[in-house]
C-alpha positions in Angstrom: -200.5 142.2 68.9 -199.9 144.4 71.4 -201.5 147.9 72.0 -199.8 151.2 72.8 -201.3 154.6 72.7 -199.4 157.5 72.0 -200.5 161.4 72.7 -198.3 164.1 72.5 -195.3 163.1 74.2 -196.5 160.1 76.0 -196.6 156.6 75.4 -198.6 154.3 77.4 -198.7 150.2 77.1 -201.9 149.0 78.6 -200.7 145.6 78.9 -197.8 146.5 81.0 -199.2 149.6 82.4 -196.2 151.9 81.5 -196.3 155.1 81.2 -193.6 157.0 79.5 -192.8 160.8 78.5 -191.1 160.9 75.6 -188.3 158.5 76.3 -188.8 158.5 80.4 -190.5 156.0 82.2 -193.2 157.3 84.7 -194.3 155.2 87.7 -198.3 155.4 87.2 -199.3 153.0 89.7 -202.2 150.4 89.1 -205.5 152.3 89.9 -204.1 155.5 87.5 -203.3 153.1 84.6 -206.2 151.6 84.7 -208.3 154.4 84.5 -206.1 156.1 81.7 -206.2 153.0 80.1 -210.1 152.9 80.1 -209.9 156.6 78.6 -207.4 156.0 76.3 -209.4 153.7 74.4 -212.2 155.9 74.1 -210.8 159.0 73.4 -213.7 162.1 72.7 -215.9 160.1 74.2 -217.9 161.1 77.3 -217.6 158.6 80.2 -219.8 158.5 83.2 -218.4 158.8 86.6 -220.4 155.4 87.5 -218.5 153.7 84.5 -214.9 154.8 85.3 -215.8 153.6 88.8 -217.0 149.8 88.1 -213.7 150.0 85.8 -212.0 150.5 88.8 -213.6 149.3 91.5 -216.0 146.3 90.1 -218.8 145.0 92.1 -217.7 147.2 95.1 -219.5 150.9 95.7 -216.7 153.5 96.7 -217.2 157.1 97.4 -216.9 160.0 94.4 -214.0 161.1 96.1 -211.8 158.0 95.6 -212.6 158.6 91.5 -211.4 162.3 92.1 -208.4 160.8 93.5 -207.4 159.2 91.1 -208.0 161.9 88.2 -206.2 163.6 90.0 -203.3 161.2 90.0 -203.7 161.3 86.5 -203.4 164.8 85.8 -200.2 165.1 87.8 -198.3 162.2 86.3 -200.0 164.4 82.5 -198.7 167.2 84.1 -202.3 168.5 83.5 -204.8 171.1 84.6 -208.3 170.8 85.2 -209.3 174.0 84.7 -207.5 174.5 81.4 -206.8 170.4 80.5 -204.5 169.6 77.5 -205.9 166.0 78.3 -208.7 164.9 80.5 -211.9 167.4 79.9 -214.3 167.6 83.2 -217.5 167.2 81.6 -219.7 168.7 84.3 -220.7 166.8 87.7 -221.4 163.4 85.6 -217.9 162.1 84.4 -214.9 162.7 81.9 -213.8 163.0 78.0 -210.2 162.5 76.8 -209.9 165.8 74.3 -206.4 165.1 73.1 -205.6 163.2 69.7 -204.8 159.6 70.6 -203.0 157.3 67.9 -203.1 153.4 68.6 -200.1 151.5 67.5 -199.3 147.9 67.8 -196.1 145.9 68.0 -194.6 146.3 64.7 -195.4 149.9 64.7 -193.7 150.2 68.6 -190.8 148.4 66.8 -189.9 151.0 64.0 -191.0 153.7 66.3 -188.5 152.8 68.7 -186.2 152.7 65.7 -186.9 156.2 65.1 -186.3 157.2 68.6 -183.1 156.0 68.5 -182.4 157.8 65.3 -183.4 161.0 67.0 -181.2 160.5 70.4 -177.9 160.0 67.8 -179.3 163.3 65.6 -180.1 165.3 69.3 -176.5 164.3 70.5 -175.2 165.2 67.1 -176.9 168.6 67.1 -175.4 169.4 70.9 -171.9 169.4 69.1 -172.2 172.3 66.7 -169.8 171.9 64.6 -170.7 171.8 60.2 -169.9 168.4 60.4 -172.3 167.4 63.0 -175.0 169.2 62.0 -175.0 167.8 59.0 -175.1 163.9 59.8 -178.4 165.1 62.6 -180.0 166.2 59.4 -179.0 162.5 58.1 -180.2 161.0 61.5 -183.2 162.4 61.7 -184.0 161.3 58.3 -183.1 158.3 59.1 -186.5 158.3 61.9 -188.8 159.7 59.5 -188.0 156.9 57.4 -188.5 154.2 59.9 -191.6 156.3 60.8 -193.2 158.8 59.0 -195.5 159.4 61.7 -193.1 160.6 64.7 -193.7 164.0 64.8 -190.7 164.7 67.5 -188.5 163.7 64.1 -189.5 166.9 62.1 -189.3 168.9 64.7 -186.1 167.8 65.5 -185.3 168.4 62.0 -186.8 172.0 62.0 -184.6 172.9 65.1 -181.8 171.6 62.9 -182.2 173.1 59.9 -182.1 176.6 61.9 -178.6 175.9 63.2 -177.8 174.9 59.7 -178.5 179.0 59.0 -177.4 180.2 62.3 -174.2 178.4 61.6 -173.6 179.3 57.7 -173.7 175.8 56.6 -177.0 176.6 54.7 -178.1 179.9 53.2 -181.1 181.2 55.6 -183.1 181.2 52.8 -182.8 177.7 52.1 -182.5 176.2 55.7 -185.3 178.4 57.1 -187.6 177.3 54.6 -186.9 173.7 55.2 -187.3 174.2 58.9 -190.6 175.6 58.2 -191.3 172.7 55.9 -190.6 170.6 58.9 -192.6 172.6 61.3 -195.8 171.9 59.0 -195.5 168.0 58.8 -194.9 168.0 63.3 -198.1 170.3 63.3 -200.3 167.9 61.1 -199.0 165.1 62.9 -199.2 166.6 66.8 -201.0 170.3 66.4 -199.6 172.5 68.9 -196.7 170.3 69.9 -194.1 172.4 72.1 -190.7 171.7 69.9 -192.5 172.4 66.6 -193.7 175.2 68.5 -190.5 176.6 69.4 -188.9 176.2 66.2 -191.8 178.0 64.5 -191.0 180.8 66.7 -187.2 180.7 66.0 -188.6 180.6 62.2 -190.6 184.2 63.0 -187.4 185.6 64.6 -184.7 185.0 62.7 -185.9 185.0 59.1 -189.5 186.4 59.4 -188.4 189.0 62.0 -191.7 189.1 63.5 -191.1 189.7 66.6 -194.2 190.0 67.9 -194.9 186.4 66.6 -192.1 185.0 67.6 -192.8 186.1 71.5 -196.1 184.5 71.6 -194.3 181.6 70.0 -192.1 181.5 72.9 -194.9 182.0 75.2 -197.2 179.3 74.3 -194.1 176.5 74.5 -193.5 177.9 78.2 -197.4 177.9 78.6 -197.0 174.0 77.8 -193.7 173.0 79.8 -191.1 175.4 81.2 -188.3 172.7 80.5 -187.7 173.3 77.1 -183.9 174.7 76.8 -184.0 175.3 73.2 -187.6 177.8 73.9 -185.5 179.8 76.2 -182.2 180.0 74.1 -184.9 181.5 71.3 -186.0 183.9 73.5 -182.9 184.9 74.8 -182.1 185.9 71.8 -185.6 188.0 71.1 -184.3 190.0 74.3 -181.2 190.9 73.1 -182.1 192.3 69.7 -184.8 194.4 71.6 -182.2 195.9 73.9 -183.3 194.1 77.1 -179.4 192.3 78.3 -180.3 191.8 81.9 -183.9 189.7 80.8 -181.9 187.6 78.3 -179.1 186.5 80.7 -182.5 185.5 82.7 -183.8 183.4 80.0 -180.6 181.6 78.6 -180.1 180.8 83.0 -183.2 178.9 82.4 -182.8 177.9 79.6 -179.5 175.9 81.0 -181.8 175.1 84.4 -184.3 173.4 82.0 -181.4 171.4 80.4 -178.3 171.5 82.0 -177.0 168.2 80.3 -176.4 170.8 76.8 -173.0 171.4 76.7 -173.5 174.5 74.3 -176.2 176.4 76.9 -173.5 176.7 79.0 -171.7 178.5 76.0 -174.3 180.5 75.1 -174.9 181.8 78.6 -171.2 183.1 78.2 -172.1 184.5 75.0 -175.2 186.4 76.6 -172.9 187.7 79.3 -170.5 189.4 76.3 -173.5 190.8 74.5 -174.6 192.3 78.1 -170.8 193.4 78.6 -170.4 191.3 81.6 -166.9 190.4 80.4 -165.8 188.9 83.7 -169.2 187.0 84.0 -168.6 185.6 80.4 -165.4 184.2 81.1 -166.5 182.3 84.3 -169.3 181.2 82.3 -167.0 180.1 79.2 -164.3 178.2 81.7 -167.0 176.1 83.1 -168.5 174.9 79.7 -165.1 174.1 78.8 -164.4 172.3 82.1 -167.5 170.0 80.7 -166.9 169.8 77.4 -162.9 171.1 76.3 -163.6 170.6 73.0 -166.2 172.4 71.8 -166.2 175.1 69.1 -168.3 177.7 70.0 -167.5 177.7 74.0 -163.9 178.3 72.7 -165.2 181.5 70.8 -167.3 182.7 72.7 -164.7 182.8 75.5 -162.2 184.4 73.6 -164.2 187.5 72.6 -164.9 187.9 76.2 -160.7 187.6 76.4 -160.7 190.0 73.4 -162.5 192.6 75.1 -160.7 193.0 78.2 -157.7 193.3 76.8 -156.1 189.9 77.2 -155.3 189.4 73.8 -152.8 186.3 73.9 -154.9 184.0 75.8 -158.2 185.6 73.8 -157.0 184.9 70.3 -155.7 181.3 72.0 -159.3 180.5 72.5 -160.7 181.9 69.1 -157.7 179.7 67.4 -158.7 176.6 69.4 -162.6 177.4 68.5 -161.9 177.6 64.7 -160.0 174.6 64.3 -162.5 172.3 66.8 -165.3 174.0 64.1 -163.6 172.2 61.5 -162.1 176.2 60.4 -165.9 176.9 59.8 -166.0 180.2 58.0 -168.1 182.1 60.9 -165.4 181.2 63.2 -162.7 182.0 61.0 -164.3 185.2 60.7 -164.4 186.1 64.5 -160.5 185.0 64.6 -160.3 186.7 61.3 -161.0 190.1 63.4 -159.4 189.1 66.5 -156.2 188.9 64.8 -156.9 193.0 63.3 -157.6 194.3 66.9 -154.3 192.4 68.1 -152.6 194.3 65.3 -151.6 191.1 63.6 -152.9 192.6 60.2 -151.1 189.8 58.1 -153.1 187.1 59.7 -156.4 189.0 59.3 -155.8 190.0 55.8 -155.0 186.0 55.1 -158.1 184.8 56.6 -160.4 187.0 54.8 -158.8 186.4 51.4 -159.4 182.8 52.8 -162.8 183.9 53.1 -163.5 185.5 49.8 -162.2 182.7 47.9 -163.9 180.3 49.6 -167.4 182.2 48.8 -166.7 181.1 45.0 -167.2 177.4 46.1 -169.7 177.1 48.4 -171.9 179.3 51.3 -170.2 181.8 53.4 -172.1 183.9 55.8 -171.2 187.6 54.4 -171.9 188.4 58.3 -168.5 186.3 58.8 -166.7 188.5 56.3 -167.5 191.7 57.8 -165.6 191.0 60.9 -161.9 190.9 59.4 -163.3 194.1 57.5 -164.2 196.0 61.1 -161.1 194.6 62.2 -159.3 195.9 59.5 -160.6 199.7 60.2 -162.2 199.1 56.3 -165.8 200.4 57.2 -166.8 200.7 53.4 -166.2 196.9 53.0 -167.9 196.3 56.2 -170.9 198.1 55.6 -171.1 196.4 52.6 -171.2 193.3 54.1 -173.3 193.7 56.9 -176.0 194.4 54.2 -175.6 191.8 52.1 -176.0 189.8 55.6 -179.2 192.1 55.9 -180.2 190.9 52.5 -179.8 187.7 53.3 -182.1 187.4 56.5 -178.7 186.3 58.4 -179.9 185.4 62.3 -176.5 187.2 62.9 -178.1 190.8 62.1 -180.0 190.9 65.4 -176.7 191.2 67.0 -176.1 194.7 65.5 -177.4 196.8 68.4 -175.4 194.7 71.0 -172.4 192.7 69.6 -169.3 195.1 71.0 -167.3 194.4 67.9 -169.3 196.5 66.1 -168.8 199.5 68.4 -166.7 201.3 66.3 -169.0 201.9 63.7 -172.0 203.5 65.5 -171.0 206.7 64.7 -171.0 205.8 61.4 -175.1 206.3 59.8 -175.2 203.6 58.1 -175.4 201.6 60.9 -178.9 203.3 62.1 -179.8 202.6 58.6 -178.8 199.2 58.6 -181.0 198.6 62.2 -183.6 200.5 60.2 -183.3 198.1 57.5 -183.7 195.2 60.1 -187.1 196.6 61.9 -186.1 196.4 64.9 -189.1 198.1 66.9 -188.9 201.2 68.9 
């Protein structure tokens, strides 16, 4: 049967001499393959520089700067570094050790693996979407790969980073989803320690439920210490920035985030989003037309644009967006909610007043974010009910909660105490 060696997100095929990052094909060349080849197959174990070069070069003497060449080579297509190397170790002035785990699979096993990548491209393009609905069948997807192989550790991460937009979204009760993600996080790490999505998830994990923020920076820092490309890394801490008060530092990460991954229809979104927590109203909308202009239908671009609407003023066209929004959700209840206190500030109390009793008795049969029924309450002028809420939300370790210092909704109840109590309640430092 046929070889393959996989190491963290590469795959290489020594027969063929391809070389692919997760599912990208690299051009190697012959001499690099080869040589990574010869490594691959011994992996923690020293080889001399005179044995890499007969690999290479048999019967013919070259000079040592034709072998550095082509570590060299190496490195760059690894994207690594000699003086701090993921993969190839310099092991003095004498030759070379490949340090990273190495796992050696054969044809079947490239079969089912390639199963389970295409599992996790229908759960990824599932997740972009956002909606309940979605998120639901990438949980079923990514299943789906861990069942064709139980040894794909991009799988459980993928399942990690899904379970937290099962919370952020109020499909799943934090407490539930956060501890599956975590679950998930566990099983990538003993499959791949210290790979980059698992890593980013962990940190989401530490921000959003563990609210250690501390941890989750360093999180964040060691997946950009890896690969700066990682969207999903920068969303996260995006969102670490503005719960610590910095607005102008998170637009900056969520801009790379989308730079890193500018394919994700819902970075554009949140990049509007940021711009609203910041109070760039203007800069929201421009943000929030051009992720509709590549995607019109989804959920949260809708929202997030009509808040930005909402705060300027422009009410119709606002609560026109926050309408389209909750339907293309699927009339989620955190969507329902921001439309739910759109409609108060419009003075179309009726409306409000419906959608929360919509709310409330929807609680009774499944999970409702209590963050989502605060908003008609604010709306409504009813701080007692939305204090109340807001600390059942606190209670609840809701990712929503981090918003408190910056979400402009809730400006007209920070005279009120209990909001510093409730930011107390939260930890935020400082």
């Amino acid at each position: 049967m046929a070889r393959v060696f996989q190491f963290g997100e590469y795959r290489f095929h020594p027969e063929s001499s391809e070389l692919f990052r997760d599912r990208i094909r690299i051009a190697a060349g012959t001499k690099p393959a080869i040589l990574l080849g010869a490594l691959l197959a011994a992996p923690d174990k020293f080889m001399t520089r005179q044995s890499l070069s007969e690999t290479l070069w048999p019967s013919i003497h070259v000079g040592e700067n034709n072998l550095n060449m082509e570590i060299q080579r190496i490195r760059r297509l690894l994207n690594d570094k000699a003086a701090k190397p993921r993969f190839i170790e310099t092991v003095g002035s004498s030759g070379y050790r490949f340090i990273h785990p190495v796992e050696e699979r054969n044809d079947r096993d490239l079969t089912l693996r390639k199963r389970a990548e295409e599992h996790c491209r229908r759960a990824r393009n599932l997740w972009e979407k956002r909606t309940e609905e979605s998120l639901i069948a990438s949980v079923q997807a990514y299943q789906e790969a861990i069942d064709a192989d139980a040894s794909y550790a991009l799988a459980y991460a993928g399942m990690a980073e899904t379970f937290i937009m099962l919370a952020v979204h109020g499909v799943r009760p934090p407490s539930d989803a956060f501890e599956e993600a975590r679950s998930a996080v566990k099983r990538a790490f003993e499959i791949q320690p210290g790979m980059p999505g698992a890593q980013c998830a962990e940190a989401w994990i530490k921000l959003c439920y563990d609210r250690d923020w501390d941890g989750a920076e360093r999180g964040f820092n060691e997946v950009f210490a890896k690969t700066t490309r990682y969207g999903f890394a920068w969303n996260g801490f995006s969102l670490l920035l503005h719960s610590l008060g910095h607005p102008q530092k998170a637009n900056s990460a969520i801009q790379k985030a989308w730079k890193a991954d500018a394919i994700s229809p819902p970075l554009r979104a949140l990049m509007c989003s940021s711009h609203y927590f910041a109070r760039q109203y203007p800069a929201a909308i421009e943000q929030g037309k051009r992720a509709l202009a590549v995607n019109g239908n989804l959920a949260i671009a809708h929202t997030s644009l009509g808040l930005a609407y909402i705060q300027l003023g422009e009410l119709v066209i606002g609560l026109k967006h926050l309408e389209d929004g909750s339907s293309l959700s699927g009339n989620s209840p955190l969507m329902l909610g921001f439309l739910g206190c759109a409609y108060a500030i419009a003075g179309d109390y009726g409306r409000a007043e419906i959608i929360l009793e919509n709310l409330l008795q929807l609680k009774e049969s499944r999970y409702v974010l209590s963050y989502a029924i605060a908003l008609p309450y604010i709306g409504l002028g009813d701080r007692d009910q939305a204090f109340l809420w807001l600390e059942k939300a606190c209670a609840d370790r809701s990712h929503w909660v981090l918003f408190l210092n910056v979400e402009p909704l809730l400006d007209t109840l920070r005279t009120d105490q209990r909001m510093a109590a409730l930011c107390r309640n939260i930890g935020f430092p400082g």
